[in-house]
MARBA-3410 file (N, C-alpha, C, O; in Angstrom, 1 decimal):
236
60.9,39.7,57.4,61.6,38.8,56.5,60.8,38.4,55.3,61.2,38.2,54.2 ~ 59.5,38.2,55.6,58.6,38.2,54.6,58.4,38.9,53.4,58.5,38.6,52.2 ~ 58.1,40.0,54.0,58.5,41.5,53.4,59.2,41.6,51.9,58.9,42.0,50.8 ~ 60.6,40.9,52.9,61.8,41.3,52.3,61.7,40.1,51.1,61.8,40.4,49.9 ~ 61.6,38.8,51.6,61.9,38.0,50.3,60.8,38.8,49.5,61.4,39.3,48.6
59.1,39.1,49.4,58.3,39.2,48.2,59.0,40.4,47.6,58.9,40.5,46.4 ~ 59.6,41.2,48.1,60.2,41.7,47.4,61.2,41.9,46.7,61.4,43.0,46.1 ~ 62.0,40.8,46.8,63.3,40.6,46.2,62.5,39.8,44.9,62.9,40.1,43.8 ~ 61.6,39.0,45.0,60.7,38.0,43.9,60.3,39.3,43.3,59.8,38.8,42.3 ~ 60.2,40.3,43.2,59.4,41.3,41.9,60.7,42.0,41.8,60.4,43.1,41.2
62.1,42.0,42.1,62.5,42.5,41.6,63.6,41.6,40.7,63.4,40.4,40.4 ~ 64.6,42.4,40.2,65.5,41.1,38.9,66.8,40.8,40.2,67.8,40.4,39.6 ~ 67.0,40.9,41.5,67.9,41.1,42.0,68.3,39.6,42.5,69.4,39.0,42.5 ~ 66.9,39.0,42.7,66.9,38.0,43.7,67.3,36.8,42.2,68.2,36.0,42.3 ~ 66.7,37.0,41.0,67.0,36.2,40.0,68.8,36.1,39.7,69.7,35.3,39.9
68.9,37.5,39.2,70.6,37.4,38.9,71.5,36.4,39.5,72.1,35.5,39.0 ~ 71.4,37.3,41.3,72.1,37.2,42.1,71.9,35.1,42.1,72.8,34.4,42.6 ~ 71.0,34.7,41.7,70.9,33.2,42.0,71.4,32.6,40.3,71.8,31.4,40.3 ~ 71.3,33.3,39.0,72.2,32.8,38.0,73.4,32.7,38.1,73.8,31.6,37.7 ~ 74.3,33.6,38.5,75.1,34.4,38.8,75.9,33.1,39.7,77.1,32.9,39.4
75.4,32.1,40.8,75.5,31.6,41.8,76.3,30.7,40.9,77.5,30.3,40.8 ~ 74.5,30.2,40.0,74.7,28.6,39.7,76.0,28.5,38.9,76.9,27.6,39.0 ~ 75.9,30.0,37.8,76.8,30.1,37.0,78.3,29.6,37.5,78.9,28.8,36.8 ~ 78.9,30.1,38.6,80.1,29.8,39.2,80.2,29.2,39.8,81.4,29.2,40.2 ~ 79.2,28.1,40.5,79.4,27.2,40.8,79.6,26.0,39.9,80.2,25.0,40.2
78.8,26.4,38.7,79.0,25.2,37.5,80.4,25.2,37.0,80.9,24.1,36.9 ~ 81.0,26.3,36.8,81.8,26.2,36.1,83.1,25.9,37.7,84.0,25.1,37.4 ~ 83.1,26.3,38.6,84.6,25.7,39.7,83.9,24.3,39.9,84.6,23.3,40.1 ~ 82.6,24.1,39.8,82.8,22.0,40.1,83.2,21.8,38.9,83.8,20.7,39.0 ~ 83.3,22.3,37.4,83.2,21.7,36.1,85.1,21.6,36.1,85.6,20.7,35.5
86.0,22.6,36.8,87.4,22.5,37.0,87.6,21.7,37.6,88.3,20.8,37.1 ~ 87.3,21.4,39.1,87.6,20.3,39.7,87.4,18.8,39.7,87.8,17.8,40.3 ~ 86.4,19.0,38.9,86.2,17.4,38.2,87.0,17.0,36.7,86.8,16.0,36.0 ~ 88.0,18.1,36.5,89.1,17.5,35.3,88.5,18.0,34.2,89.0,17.6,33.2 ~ 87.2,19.1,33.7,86.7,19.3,32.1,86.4,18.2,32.1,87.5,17.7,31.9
85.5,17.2,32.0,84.9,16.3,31.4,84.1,16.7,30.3,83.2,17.5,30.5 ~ 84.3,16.4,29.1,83.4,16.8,27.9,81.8,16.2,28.3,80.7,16.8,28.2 ~ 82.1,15.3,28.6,80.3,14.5,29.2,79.3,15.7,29.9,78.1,15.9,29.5 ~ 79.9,16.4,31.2,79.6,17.4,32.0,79.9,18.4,31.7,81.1,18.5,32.0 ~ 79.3,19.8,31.1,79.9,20.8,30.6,79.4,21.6,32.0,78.5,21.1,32.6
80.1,22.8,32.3,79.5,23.8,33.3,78.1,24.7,33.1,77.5,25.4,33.9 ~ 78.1,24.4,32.0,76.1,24.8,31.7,75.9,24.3,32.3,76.1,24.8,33.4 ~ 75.6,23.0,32.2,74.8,21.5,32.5,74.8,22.0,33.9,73.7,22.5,34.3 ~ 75.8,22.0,34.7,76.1,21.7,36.4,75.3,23.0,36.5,74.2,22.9,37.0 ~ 75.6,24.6,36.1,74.5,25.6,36.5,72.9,25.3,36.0,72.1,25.5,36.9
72.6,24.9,35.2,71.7,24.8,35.1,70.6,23.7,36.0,69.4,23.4,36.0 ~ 71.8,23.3,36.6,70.8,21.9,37.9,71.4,22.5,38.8,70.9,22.1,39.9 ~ 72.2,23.5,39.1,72.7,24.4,40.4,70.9,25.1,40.3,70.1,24.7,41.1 ~ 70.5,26.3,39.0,69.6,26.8,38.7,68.0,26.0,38.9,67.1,26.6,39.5 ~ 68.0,25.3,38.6,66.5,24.3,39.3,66.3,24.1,40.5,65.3,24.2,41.2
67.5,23.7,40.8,67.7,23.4,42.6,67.1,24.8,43.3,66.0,24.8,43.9 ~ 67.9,26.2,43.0,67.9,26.6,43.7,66.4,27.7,43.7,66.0,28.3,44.6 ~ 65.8,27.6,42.2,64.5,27.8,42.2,63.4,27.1,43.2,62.6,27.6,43.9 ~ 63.6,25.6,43.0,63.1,24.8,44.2,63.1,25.1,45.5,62.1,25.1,46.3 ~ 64.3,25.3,45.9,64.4,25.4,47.4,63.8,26.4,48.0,63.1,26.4,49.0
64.2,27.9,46.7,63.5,29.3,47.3,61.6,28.9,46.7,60.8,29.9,46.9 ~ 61.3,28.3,46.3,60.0,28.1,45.8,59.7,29.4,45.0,58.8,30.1,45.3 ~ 60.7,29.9,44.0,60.6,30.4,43.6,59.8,30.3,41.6,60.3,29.9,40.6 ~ 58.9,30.7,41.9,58.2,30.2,40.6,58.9,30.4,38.9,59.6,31.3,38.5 ~ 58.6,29.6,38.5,59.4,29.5,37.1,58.9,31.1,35.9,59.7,31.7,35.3
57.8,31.2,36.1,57.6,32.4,35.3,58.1,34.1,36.5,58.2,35.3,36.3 ~ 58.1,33.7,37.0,58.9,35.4,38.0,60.2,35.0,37.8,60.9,36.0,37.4 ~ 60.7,34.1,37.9,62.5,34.1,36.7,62.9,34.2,35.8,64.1,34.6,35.5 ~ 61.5,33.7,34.6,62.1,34.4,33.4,62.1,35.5,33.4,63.0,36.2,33.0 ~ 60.7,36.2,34.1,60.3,37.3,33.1,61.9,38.5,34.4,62.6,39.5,34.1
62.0,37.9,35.4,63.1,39.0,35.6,64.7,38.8,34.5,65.0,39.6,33.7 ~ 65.2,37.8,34.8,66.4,37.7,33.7,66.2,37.8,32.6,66.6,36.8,32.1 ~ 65.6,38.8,31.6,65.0,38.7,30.4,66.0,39.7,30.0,66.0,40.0,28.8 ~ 66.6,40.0,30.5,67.6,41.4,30.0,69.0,40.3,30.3,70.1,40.8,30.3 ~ 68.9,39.6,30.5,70.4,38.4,30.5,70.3,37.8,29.3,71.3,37.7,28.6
69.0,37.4,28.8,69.0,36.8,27.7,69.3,37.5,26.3,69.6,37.0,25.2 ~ 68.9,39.0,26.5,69.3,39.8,25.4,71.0,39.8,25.4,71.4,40.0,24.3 ~ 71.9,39.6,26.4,73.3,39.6,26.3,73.3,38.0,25.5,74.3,37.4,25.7 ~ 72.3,37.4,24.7,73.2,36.0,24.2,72.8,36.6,22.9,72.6,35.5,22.4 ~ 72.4,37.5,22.0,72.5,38.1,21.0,74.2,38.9,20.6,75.0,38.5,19.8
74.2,40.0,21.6,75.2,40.3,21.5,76.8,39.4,21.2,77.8,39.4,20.4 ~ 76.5,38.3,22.6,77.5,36.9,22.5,77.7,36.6,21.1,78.8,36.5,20.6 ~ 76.7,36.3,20.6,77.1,35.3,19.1,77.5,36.1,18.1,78.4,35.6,17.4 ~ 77.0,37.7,18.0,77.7,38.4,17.2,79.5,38.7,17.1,80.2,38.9,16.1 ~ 79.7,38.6,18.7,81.0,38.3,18.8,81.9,37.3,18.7,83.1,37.3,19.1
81.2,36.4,18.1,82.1,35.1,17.5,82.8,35.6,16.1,83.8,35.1,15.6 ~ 82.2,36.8,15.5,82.9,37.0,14.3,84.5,37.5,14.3,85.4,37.6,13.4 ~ 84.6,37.8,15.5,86.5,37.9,16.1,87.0,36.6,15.4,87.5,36.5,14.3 ~ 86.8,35.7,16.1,87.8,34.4,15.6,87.1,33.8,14.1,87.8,33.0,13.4 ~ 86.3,34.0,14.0,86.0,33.7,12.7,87.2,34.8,11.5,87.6,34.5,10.4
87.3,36.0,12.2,87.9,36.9,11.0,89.8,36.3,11.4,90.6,36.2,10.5 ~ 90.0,36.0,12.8,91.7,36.1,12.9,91.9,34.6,11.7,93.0,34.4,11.1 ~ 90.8,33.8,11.5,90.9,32.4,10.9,90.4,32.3,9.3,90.5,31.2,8.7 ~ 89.9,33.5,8.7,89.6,33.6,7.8,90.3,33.1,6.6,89.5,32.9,5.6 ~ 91.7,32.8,6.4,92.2,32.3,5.1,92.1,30.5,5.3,92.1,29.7,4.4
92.0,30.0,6.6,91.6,28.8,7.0,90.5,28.4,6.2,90.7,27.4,5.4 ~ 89.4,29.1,6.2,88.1,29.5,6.3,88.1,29.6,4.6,87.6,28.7,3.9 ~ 88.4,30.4,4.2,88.1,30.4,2.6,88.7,29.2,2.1,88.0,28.6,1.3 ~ 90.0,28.6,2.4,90.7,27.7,1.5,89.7,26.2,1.4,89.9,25.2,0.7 ~ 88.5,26.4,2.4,87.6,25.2,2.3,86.1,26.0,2.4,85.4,25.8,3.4
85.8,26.6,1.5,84.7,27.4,1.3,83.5,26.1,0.3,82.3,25.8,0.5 ~ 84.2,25.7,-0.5,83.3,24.5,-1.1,82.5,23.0,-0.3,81.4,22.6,-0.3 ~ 83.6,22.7,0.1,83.1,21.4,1.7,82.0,22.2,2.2,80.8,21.9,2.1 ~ 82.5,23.2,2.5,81.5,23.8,3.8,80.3,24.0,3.1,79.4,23.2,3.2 ~ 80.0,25.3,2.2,78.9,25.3,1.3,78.2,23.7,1.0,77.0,23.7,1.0
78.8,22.7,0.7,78.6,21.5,0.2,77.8,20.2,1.3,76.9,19.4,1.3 ~ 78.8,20.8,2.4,78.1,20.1,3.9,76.8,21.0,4.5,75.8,20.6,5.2 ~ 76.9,21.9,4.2,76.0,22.4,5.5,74.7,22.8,5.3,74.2,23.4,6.3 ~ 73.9,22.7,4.1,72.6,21.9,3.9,71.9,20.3,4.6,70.8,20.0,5.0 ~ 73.0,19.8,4.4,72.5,18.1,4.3,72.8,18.6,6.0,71.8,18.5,6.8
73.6,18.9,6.2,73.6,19.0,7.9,72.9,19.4,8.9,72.7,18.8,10.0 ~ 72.2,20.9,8.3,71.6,21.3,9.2,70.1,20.9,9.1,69.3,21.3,9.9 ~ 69.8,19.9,7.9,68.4,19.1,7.6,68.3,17.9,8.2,67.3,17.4,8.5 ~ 69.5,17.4,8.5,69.4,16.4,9.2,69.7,15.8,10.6,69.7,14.7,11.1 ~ 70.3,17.8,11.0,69.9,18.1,12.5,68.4,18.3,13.0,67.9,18.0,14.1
68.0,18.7,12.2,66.3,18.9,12.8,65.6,17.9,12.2,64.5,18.0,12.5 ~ 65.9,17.0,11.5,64.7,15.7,10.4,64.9,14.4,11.7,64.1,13.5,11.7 ~ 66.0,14.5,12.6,66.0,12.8,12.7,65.2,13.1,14.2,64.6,12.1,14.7 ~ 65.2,14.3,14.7,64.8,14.5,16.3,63.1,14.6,15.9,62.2,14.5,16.8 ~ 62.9,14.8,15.0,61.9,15.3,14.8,61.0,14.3,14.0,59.7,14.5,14.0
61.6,13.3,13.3,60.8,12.4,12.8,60.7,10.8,14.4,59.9,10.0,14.6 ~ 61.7,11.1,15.0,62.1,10.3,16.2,60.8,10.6,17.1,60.2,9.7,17.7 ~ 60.5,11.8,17.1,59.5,12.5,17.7,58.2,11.9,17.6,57.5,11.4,18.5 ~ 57.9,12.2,16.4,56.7,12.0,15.3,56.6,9.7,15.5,55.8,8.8,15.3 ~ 57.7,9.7,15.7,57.7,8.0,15.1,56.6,7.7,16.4,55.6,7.0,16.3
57.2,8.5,17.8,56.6,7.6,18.9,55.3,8.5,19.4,54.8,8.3,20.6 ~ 54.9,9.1,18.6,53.7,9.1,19.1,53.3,11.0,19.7,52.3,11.3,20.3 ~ 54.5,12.1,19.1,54.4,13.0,19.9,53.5,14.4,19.1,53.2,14.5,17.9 ~ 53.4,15.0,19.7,52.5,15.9,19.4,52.7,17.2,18.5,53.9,17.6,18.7 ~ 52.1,18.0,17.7,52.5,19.1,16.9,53.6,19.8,17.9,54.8,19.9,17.6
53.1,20.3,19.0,53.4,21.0,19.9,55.3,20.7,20.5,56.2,21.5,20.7 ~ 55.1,19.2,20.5,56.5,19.1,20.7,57.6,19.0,19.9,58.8,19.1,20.1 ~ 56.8,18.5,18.4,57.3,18.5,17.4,58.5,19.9,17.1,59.7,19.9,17.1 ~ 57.6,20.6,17.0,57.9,22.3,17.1,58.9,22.9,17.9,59.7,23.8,17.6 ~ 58.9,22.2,18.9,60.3,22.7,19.8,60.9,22.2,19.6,61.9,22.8,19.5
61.3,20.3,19.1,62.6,20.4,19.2,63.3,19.9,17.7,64.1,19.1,17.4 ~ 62.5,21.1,16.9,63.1,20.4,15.4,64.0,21.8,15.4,64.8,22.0,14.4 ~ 63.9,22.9,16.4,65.3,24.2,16.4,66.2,23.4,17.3,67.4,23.6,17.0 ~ 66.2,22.7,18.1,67.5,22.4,19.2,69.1,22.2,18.3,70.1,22.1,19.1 ~ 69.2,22.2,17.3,70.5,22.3,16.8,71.0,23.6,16.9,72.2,23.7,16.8
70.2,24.8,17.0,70.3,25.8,16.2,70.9,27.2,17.8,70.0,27.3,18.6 ~ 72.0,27.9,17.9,72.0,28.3,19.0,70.9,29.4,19.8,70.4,30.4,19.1 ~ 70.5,29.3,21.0,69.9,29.9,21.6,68.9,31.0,21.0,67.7,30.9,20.8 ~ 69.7,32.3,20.9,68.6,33.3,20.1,68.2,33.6,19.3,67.4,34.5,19.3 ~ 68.6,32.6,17.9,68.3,32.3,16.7,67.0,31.1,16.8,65.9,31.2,16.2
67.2,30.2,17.6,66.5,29.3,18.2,64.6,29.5,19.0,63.6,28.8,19.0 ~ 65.0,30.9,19.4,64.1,31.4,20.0,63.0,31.9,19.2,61.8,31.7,19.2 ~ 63.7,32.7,18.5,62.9,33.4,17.0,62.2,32.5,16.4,61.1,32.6,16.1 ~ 63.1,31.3,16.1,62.4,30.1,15.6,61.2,29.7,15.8,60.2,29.7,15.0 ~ 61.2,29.4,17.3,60.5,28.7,18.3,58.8,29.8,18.1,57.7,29.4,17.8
59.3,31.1,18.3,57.9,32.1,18.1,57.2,32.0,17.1,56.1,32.3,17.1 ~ 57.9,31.4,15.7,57.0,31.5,14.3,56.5,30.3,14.1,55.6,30.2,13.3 ~ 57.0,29.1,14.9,56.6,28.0,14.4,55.8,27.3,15.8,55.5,26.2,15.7 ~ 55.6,27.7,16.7,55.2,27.3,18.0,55.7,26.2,19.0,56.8,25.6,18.8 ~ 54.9,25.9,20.2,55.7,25.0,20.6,56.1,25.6,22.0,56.0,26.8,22.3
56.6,24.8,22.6,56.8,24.8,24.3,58.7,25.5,24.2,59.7,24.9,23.9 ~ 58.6,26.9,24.6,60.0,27.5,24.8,60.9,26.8,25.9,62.1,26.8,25.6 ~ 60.4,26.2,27.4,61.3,25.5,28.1,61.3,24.2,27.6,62.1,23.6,28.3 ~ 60.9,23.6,27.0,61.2,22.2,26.1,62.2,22.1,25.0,63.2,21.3,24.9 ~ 61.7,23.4,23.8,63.4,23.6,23.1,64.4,24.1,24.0,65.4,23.7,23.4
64.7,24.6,24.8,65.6,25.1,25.6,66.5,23.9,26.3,67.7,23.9,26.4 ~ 65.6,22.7,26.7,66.1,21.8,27.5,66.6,20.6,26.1,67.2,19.5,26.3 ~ 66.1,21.0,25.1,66.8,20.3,23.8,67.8,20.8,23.5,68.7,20.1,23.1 ~ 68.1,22.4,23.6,69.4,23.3,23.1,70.1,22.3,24.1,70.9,21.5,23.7 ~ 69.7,22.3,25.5,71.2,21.6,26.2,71.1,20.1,26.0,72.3,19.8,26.1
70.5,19.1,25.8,71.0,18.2,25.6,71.5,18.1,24.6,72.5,17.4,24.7 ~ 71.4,18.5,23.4,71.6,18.6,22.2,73.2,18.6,22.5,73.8,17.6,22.4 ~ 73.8,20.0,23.0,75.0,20.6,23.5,75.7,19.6,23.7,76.4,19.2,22.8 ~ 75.6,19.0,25.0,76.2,18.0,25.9,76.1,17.2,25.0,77.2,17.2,24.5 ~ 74.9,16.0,24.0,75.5,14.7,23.6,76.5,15.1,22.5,77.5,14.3,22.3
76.4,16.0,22.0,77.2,16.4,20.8,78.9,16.7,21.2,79.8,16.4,20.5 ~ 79.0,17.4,22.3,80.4,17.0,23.0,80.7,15.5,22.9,81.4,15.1,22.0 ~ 80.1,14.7,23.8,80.4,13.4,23.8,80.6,12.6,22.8,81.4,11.7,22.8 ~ 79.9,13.0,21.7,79.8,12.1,20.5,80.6,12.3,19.5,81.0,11.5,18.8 ~ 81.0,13.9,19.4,82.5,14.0,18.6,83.7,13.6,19.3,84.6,13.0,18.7
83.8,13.9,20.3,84.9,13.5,21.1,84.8,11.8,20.8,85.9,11.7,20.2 ~ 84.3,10.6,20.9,84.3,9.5,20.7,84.8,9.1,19.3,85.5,8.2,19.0 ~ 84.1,9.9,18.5,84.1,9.2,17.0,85.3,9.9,16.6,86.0,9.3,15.8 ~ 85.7,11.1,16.9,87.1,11.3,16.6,88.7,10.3,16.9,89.7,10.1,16.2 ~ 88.1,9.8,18.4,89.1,8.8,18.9,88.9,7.4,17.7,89.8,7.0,16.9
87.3,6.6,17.8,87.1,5.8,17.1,88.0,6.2,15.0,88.9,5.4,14.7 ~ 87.7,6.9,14.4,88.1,7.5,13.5,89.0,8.0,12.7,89.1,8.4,11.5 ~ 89.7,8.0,14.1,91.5,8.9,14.6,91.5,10.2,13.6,92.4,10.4,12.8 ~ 90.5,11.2,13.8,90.4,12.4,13.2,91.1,13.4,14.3,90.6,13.4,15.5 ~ 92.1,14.2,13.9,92.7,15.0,14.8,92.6,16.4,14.0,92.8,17.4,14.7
92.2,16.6,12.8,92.1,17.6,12.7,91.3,18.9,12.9,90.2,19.2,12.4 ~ 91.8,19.5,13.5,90.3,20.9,14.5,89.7,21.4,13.6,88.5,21.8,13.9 ~ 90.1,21.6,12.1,88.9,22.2,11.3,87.9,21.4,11.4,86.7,21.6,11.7 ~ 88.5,20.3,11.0,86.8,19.1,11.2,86.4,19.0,12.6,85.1,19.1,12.7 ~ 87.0,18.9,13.5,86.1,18.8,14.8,85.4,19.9,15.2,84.3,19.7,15.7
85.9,21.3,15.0,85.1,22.5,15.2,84.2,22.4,14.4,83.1,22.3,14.9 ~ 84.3,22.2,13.1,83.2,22.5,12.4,81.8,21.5,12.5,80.7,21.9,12.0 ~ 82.1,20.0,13.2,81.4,19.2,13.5,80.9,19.7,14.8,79.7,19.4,14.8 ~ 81.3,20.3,15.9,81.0,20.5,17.3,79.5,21.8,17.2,78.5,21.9,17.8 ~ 80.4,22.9,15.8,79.5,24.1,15.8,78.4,23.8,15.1,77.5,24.6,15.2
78.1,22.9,14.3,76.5,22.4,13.4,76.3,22.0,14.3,75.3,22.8,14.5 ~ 76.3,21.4,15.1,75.2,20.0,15.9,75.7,20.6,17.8,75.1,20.1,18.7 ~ 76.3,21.1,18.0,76.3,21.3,19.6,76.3,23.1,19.7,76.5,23.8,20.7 ~ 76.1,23.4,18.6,75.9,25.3,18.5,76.6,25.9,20.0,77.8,25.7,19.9 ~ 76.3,26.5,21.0,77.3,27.2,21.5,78.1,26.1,22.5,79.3,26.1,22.7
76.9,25.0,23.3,77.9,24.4,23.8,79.3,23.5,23.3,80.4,23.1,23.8 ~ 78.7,23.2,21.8,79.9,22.9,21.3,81.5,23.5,21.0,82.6,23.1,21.1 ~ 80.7,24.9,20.7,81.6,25.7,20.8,82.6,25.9,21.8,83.8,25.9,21.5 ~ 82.3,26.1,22.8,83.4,25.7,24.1,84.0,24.8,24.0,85.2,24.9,24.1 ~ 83.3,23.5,23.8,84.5,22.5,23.4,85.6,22.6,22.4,86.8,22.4,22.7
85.0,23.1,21.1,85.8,23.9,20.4,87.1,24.6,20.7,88.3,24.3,20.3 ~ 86.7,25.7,21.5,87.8,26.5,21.8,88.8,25.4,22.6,90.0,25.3,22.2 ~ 88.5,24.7,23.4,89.1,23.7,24.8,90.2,23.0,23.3,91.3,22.8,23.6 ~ 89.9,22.7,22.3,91.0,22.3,21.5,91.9,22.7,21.0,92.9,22.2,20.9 ~ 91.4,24.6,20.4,91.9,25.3,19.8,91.4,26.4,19.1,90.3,26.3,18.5
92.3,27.6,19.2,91.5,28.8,18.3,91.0,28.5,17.1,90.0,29.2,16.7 ~ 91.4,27.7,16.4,91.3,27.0,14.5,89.9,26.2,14.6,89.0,26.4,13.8 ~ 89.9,25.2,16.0,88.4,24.4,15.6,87.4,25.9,16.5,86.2,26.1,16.4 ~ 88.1,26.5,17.1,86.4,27.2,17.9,86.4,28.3,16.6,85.5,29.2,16.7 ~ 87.0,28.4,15.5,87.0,29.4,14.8,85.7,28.5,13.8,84.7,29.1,13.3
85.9,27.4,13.5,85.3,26.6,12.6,84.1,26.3,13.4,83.0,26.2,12.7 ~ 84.0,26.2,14.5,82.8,26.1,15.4,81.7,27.1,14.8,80.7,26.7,14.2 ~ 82.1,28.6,15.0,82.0,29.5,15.6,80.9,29.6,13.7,79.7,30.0,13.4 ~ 81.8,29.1,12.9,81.4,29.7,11.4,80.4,28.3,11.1,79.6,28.6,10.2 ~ 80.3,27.1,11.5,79.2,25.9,12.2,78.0,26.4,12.5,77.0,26.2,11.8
78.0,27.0,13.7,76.7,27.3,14.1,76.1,28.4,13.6,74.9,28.7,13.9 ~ 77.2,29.5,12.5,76.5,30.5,12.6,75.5,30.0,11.3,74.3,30.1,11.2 ~ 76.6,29.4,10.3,76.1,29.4,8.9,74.6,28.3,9.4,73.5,28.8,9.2 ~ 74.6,27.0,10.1,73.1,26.3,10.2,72.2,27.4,11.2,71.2,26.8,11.5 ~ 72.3,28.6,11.7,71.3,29.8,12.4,70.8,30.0,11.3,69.6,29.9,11.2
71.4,30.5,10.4,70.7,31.3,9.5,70.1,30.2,8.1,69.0,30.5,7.7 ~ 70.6,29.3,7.6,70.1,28.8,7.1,68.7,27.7,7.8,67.8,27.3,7.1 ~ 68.9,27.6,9.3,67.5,26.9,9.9,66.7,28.1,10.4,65.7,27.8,11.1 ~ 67.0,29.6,10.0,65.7,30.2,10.6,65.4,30.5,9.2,64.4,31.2,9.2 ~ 65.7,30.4,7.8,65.3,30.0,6.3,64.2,29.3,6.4,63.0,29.6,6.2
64.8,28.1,6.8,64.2,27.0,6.4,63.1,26.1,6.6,62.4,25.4,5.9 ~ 63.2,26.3,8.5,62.6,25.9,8.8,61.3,26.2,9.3,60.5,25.4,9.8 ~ 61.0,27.4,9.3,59.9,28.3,9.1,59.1,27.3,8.0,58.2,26.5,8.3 ~ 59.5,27.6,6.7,58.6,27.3,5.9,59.1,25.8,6.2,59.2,25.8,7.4 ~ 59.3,25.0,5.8,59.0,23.4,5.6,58.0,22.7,6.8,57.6,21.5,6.8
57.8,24.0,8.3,57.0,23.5,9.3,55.7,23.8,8.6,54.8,22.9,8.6 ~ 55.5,24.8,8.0,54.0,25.4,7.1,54.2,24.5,6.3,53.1,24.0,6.2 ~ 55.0,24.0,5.8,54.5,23.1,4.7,54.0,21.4,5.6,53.1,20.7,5.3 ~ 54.8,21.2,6.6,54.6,20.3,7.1,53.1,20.3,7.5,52.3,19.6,6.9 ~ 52.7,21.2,8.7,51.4,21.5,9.1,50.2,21.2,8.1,49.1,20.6,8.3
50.8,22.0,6.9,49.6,22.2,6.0,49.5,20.5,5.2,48.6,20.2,4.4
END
């Protein structure tokens, strides 16, 4: 039996088969507890996922490096956001100026307030670095993360908090606000909660996950611009 587990640990089988777990168990507790925006089914796989690395004492670097071919499927994912971005497209041009107009100041001041917040209390280059991408989705995020340095499981655990408060916090100020319209909430969900917003997104409607979808894409590419250099400039 020995045997058998060391070698399920070198191979990608034992990893999958335990994503794969948390994955569906996040998401049937995330149904039976009603969709709560607070609790997304990431969130619940991803503490299904620690758990069950714990239990098997399964070490944290023999899990990435086997699921590394899972994470190449979140490239492909985001490219296919451009579906609902195209069924939504005259939506989409008829407010091409807002958007152009918002989504500088936005995506500077998704990465300036975490990051000066950072810096206020005392934190280090190093962490600085990871979590001034956490607005930005996952594999755009990562590329980031390589040019500018910094701890990859620290931005990662910022991509999800980031995710989750940013559900919570559009959902409230919309109620407080009485903003019901999905262009604005998609497009508010996809700058600041990037894919996990985006689920929320859809959970409203094809129109806001369409506005989500064109949210996260336009601050990806404008924060792997930007923030490359203004860290060089910062550093220096």
């Amino acid at each position: 039996m020995n045997a058998l587990y060391d070698s399920l640990l070198d191979t990608p089988a034992l990893a999958v088969a335990l994503t794969l777990a948390a994955y569906l168990g996040g998401v049937t507790l995330f149904e039976r507890m009603g969709r709560p925006s607070w609790c997304p089914a990431v969130l619940i796989g991803a503490v299904f996922t620690a758990a069950g690395l714990w239990l098997l004492r399964y070490d944290f670097a023999d899990y990435q490096r086997n699921v590394a071919w899972l994470t190449l499927l979140l490239g492909p994912a985001t490219v296919a956001l451009a579906v609902p971005l195209y069924q939504q497209r005259q939506h989409i041009f008829a407010l091409w100026k807002p958007i152009i107009c918002s989504l500088p100041l936005a995506a500077v001041l998704a990465a300036f307030y975490a990051v000066l917040i950072a810096w206020l209390l005392g934190a280090p280059p190093a962490v600085l670095a990871s979590l001034a991408p956490k607005s930005v989705t996952a594999p755009l995020a990562m590329g980031i993360q390589e040019q500018i340095g910094g701890s990859l499981s620290l931005m990662l655990g910022g991509l999800l908090i980031t995710g989750v408060l940013t559900t919570i916090s559009v959902s409230l100020l919309a109620r407080l606000l009485n903003i019901t319209d999905q262009r604005i909430l998609g497009f508010a969900l996809g700058v600041n909660g990037h894919a996990i917003g985006i689920v929320r997104a859809f959970e409203l409607g094809p129109k806001a996950g369409a506005f989500a979808s064109l949210g996260m894409s336009l601050v990806g590419v404008f924060s792997a611009l930007f923030l490359p250099l203004a860290w060089r400039l910062f550093v220096g």
